[in-house]
KOLVOVO-502719 format. One record per residue (C-alpha): x, y, z; residue in three letters; residue number from 1. Coordinates in nm, 3 decimals, always signed. Example, Ala and Ser with C-alpha at 12.3 -4.5 7.8 and 13.67 -1.06 7.14 Angstrom:
KOLVOVO-502719
        u        v        w  timar  vogu
   +1.230   -0.450   +0.780    Ala     1
   +1.367   -0.106   +0.714    Ser     2
This chain:
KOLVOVO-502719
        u        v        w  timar  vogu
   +3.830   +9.734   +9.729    Unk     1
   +3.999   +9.477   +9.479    Unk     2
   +4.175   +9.592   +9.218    Unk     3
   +4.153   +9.362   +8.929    Unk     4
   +4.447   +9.197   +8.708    Unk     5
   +4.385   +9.369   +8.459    Unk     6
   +4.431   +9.741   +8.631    Unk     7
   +4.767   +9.604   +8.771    Unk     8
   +4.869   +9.523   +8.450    Unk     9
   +4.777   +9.823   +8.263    Unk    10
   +4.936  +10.045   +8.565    Unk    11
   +5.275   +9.841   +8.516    Unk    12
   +5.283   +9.902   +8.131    Unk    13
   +5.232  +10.287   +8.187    Unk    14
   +5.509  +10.259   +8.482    Unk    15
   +5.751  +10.068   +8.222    Unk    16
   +5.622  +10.322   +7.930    Unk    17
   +5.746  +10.674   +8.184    Unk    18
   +6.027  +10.483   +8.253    Unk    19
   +6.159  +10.404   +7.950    Unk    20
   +6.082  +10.783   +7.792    Unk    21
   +6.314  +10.895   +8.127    Unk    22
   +6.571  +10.635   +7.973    Unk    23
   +6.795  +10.901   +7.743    Unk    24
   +6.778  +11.162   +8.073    Unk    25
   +6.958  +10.934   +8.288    Unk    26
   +7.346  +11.045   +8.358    Unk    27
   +7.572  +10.777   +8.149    Unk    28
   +7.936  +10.795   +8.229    Unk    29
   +8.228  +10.496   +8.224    Unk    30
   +8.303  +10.513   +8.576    Unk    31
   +8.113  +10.666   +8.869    Unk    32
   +8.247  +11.008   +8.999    Unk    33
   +8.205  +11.133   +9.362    Unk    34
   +8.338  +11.458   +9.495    Unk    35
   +8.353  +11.544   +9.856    Unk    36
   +8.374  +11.924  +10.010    Unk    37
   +8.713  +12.018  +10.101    Unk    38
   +8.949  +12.341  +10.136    Unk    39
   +9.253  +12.447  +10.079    Unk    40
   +9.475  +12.723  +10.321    Unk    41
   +9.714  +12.852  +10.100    Unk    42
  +10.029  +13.057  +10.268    Unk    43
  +10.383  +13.243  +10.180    Unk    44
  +10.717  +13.317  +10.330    Unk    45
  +10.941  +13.474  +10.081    Unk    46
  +11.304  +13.307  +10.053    Unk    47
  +11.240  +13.066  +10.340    Unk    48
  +11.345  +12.730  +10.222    Unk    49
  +11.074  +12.442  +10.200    Unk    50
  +11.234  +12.268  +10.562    Unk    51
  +11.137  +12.644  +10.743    Unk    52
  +10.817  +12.640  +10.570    Unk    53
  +10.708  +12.261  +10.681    Unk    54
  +10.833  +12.362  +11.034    Unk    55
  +10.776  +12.729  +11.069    Unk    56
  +10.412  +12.716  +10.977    Unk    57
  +10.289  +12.387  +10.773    Unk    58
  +10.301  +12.168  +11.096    Unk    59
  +10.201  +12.488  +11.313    Unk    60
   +9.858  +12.480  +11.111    Unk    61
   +9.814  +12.164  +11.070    Unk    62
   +9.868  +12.049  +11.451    Unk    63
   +9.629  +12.316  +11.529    Unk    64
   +9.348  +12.233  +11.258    Unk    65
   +9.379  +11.840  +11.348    Unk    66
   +9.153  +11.873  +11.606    Unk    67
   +8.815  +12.013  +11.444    Unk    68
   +8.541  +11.787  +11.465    Unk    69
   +8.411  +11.696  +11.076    Unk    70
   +8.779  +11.680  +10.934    Unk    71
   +8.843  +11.379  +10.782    Unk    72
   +9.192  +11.420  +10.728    Unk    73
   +9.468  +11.659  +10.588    Unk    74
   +9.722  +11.672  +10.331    Unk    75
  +10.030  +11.936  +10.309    Unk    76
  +10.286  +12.076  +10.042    Unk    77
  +10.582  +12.263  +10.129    Unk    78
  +10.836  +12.434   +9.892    Unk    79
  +11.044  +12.707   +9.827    Unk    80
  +10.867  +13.053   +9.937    Unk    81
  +10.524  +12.844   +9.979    Unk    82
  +10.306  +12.600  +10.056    Unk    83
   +9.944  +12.481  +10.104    Unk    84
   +9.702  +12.213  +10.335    Unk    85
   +9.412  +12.050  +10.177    Unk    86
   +9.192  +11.956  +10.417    Unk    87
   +8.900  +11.711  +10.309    Unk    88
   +8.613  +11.690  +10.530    Unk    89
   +8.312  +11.450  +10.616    Unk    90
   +8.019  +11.427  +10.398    Unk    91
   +7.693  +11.561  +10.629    Unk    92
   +7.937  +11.874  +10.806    Unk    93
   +7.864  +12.252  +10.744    Unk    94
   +8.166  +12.389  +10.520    Unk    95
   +8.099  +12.740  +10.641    Unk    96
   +8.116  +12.613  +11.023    Unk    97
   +8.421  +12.421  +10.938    Unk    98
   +8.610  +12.750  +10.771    Unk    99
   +8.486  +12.945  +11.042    Unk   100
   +8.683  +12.724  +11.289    Unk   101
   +8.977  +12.702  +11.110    Unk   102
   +8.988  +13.117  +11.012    Unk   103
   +8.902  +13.144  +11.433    Unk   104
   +9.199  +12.902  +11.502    Unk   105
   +9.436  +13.071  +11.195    Unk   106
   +9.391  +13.436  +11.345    Unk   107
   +9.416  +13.313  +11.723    Unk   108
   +9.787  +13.131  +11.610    Unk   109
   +9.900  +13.384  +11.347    Unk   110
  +10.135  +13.628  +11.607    Unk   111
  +10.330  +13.287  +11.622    Unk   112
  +10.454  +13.260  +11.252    Unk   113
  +10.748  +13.362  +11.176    Unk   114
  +10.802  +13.723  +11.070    Unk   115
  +10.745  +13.774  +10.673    Unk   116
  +10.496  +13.561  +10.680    Unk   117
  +10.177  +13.603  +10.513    Unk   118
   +9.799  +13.584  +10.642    Unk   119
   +9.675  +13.218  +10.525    Unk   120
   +9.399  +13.225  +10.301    Unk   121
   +9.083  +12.964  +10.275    Unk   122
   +8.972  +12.889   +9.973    Unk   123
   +8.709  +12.683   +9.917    Unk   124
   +8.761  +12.339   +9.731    Unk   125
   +8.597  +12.005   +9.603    Unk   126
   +8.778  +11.685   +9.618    Unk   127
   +8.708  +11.476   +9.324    Unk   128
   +8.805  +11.105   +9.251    Unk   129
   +9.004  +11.036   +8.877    Unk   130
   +8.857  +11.179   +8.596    Unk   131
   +8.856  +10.983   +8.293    Unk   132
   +8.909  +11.123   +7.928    Unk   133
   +8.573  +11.080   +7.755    Unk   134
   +8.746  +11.101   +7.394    Unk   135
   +9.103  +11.126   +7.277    Unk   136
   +9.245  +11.286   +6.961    Unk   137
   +9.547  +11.279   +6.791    Unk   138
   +9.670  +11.498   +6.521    Unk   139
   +9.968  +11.427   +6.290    Unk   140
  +10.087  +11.678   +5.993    Unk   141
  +10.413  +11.759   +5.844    Unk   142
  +10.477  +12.062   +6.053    Unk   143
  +10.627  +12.202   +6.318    Unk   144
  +10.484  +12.076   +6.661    Unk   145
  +10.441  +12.414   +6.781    Unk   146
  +10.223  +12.493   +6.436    Unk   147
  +10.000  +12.192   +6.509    Unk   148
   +9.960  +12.276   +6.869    Unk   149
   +9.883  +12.680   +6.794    Unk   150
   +9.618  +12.562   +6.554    Unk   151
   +9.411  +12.329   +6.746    Unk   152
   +9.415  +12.621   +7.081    Unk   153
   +9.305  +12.833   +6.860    Unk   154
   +9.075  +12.643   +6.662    Unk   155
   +8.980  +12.371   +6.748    Unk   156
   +8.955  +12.395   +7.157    Unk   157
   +8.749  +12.702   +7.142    Unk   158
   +8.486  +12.529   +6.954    Unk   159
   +8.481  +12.251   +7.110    Unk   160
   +8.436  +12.428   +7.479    Unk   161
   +8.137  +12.607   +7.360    Unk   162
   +7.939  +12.267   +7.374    Unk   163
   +7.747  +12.187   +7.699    Unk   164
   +7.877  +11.922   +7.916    Unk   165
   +8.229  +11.959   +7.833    Unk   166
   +8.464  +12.091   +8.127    Unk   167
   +8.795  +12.125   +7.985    Unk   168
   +8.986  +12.047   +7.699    Unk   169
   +9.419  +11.899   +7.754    Unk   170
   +9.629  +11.987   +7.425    Unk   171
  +10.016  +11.828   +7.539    Unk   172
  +10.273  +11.687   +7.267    Unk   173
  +10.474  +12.029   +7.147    Unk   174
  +10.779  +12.155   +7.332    Unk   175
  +10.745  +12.493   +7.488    Unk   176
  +10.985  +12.779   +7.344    Unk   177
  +11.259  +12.913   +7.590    Unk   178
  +11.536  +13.147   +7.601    Unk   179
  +11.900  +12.978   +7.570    Unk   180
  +12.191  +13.149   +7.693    Unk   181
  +12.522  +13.053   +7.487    Unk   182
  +12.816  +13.240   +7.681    Unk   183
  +13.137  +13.345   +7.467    Unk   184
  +13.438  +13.166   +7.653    Unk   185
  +13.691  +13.379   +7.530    Unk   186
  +13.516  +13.703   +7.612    Unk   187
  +13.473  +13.564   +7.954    Unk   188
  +13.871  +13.519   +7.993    Unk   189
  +13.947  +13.876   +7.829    Unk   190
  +13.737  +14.003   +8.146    Unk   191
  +13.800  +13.776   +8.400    Unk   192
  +13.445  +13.651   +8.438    Unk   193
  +13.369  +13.303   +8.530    Unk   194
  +13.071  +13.105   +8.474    Unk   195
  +12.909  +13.075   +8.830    Unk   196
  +12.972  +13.442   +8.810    Unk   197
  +12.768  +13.420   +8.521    Unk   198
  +12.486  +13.222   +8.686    Unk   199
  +12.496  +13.382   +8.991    Unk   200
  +12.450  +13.714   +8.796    Unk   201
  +12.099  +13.606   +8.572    Unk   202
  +11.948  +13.453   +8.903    Unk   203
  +12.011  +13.771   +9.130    Unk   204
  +11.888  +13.998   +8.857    Unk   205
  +11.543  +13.793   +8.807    Unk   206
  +11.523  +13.733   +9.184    Unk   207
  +11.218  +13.825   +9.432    Unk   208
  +11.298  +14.105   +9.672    Unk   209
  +11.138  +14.143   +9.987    Unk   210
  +11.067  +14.471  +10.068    Unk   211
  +10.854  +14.458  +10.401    Unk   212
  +10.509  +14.414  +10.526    Unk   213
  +10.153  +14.615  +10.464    Unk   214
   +9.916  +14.607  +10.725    Unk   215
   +9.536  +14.661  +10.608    Unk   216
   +9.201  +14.680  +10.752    Unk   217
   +8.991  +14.388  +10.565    Unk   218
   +8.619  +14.477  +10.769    Unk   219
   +8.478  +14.711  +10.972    Unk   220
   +8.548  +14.547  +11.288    Unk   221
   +8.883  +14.650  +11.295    Unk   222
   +9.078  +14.328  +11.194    Unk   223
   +9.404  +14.384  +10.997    Unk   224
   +9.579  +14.169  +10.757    Unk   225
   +9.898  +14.186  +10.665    Unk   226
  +10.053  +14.160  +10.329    Unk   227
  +10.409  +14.152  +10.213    Unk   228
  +10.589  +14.322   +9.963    Unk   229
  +10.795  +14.188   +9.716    Unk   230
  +10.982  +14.374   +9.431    Unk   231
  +11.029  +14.157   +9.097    Unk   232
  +11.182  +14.288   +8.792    Unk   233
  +10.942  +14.288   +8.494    Unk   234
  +11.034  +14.107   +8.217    Unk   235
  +11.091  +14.225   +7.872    Unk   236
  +11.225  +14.109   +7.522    Unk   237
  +11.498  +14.350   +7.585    Unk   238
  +11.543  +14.255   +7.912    Unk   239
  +11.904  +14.077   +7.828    Unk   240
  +12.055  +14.376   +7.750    Unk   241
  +12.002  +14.554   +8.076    Unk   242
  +12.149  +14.234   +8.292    Unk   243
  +12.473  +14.380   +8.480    Unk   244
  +12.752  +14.068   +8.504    Unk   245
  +13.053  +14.287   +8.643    Unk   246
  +13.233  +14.635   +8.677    Unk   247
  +13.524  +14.612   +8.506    Unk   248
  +13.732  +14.925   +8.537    Unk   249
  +13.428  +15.175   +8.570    Unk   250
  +13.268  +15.005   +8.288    Unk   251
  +12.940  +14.809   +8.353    Unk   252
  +12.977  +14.445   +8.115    Unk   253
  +12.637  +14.315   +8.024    Unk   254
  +12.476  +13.947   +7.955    Unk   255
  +12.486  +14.081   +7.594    Unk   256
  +12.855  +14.127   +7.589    Unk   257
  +12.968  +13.794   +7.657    Unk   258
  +12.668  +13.634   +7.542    Unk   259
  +12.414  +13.533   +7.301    Unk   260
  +12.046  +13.484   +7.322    Unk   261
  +11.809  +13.252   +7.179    Unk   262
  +11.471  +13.181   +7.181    Unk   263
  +11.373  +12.825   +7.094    Unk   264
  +11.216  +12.512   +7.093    Unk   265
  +11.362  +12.338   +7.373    Unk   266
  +11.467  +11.974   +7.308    Unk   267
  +11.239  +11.698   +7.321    Unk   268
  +11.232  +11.457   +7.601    Unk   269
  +11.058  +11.213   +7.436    Unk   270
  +10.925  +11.135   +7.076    Unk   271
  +10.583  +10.991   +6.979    Unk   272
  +10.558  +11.008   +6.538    Unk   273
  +10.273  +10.824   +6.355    Unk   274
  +10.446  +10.757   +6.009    Unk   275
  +10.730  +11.006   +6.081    Unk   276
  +10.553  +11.282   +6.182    Unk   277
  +10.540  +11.456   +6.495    Unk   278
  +10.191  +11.429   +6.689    Unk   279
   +9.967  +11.652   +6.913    Unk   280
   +9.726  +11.495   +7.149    Unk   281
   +9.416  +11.689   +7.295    Unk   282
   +9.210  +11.524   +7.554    Unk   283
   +8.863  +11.618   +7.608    Unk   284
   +8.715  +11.581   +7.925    Unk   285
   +8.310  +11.581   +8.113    Unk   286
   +8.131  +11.774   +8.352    Unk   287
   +8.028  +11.602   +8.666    Unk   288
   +7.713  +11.453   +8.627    Unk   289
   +7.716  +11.470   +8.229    Unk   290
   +7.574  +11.235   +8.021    Unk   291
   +7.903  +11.065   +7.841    Unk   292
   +7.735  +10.820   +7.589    Unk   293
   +7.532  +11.164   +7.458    Unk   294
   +7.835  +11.394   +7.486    Unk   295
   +8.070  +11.136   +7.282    Unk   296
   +7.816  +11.135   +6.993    Unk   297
């Protein structure tokens, strides 16, 4: 059967007419994002030092994990008390299989950690390329930085993450408050205190303490995780006042004895003023797969 001109062109203007109404559902964005599936084992030691916690269990992990088929590679962070592997993965591999490997090879390797230690979790992750701003504000007034920047969270940023497409919302350009410790010299002479004394005081009060490990069933098979302990003190706006610096003679001498508090802006490491006034930026930023061009409107 022939199918004349005239059909073929009629078929091609209703094929350009459906494609042009699919025109404003079509996913606009400046530059292409891709994501790829991923995971992240997350792990503590409390007190070990970041070396003990690269050698001790990082590289234990990781040397162990290197070998699973459908891992595309592995990336590690190790610091004080802590640390984590991302592992990113191949596109066309089962995540679940992949975890399921790596909890099989984590519980088979965990009686060779060090003591303290805690069980490595697996969290679940996506790896995304750079994310791009889709619109950038910034807001000027003569006021305080911190008055700008509590307006806009609380105004402005709730609105605005209410609307559909929009993933989060960066406010940055105000200093955060913190709590400055101005020590009395002479006091410190009249009781024989010394500054590292001082120091060494504030940090051992506010200190972690490790008080042991929990074991716990987590199914009904039987297998056991163990937890650890640790002992923090909780932090209050009196808390300066209960901060033991030395026995002096039976008498206990507190941060507040030799010592003033203050709670305040802390200084500036940079300055950015439009006109001579300070400035707060917020950043807004898409969901994957949103349509930017739409959004921005």
């Amino acid at each position: 059967m022939r199918v004349s001109s005239f059909s073929v062109l009629i078929i091609f203007i209703a094929m350009m007419i459906i494609g042009v109404a699919f025109i404003p559902k079509l996913s606009l964005q400046l530059q292409p994002s891709a994501t790829l599936p991923g995971m992240r084992i997350s792990f503590q030691w409390h007190e070990a030092s970041a070396i003990n916690i690269e050698r001790e269990i990082t590289s234990k992990i990781e040397g162990a994990i290197s070998s699973i088929p459908g891992i595309e590679s592995t990336s590690s962070v190790s610091t004080y008390g802590r640390g984590y592997i991302d592992v990113s993965l191949n596109k066309n591999v089962s995540i679940e299989n992949i975890r399921f490997e790596i909890a099989s090879i984590i519980r088979r390797i965990y009686h060779e950690l060090p003591v303290g230690a805690s069980f490595p979790e697996i969290s679940l992750r996506r790896v995304s390329g750079s994310q791009s701003p889709v619109l950038s504000y910034t807001i000027f007034a003569p006021y305080p930085a911190q008055t700008i920047e509590s307006y806009v969270q609380n105004s402005i940023v709730p609105a605005l993450s209410n609307i559909n497409g929009i993933e989060y919302v960066s406010v940055y350009g105000a200093e955060p408050f913190e709590y400055q410790i101005v020590y009395n010299s002479e006091k410190l002479a009249i009781y024989n205190i010394s500054v590292d004394r001082l120091t060494n005081s504030i940090q051992s009060f506010f200190s972690e303490s490790f008080s042991g490990n929990v074991s716990i069933n987590t199914d009904t098979e039987g297998q056991t995780q163990r937890l650890s302990l640790v002992l923090k003190t909780e932090k209050s706006e009196d808390i300066w006042s209960q901060i033991p610096i030395a026995n002096i003679d039976g008498r206990i001498i507190f941060l507040t004895d030799v010592a003033s508090i203050h709670y305040k802006e802390r200084l500036p490491q940079r300055y950015f003023r439009i006109n001579g006034q300070k400035t707060i930026n917020f950043v807004i930023y898409a969901s994957e797969g949103t349509n930017q061009l739409v959004l921005a409107q």
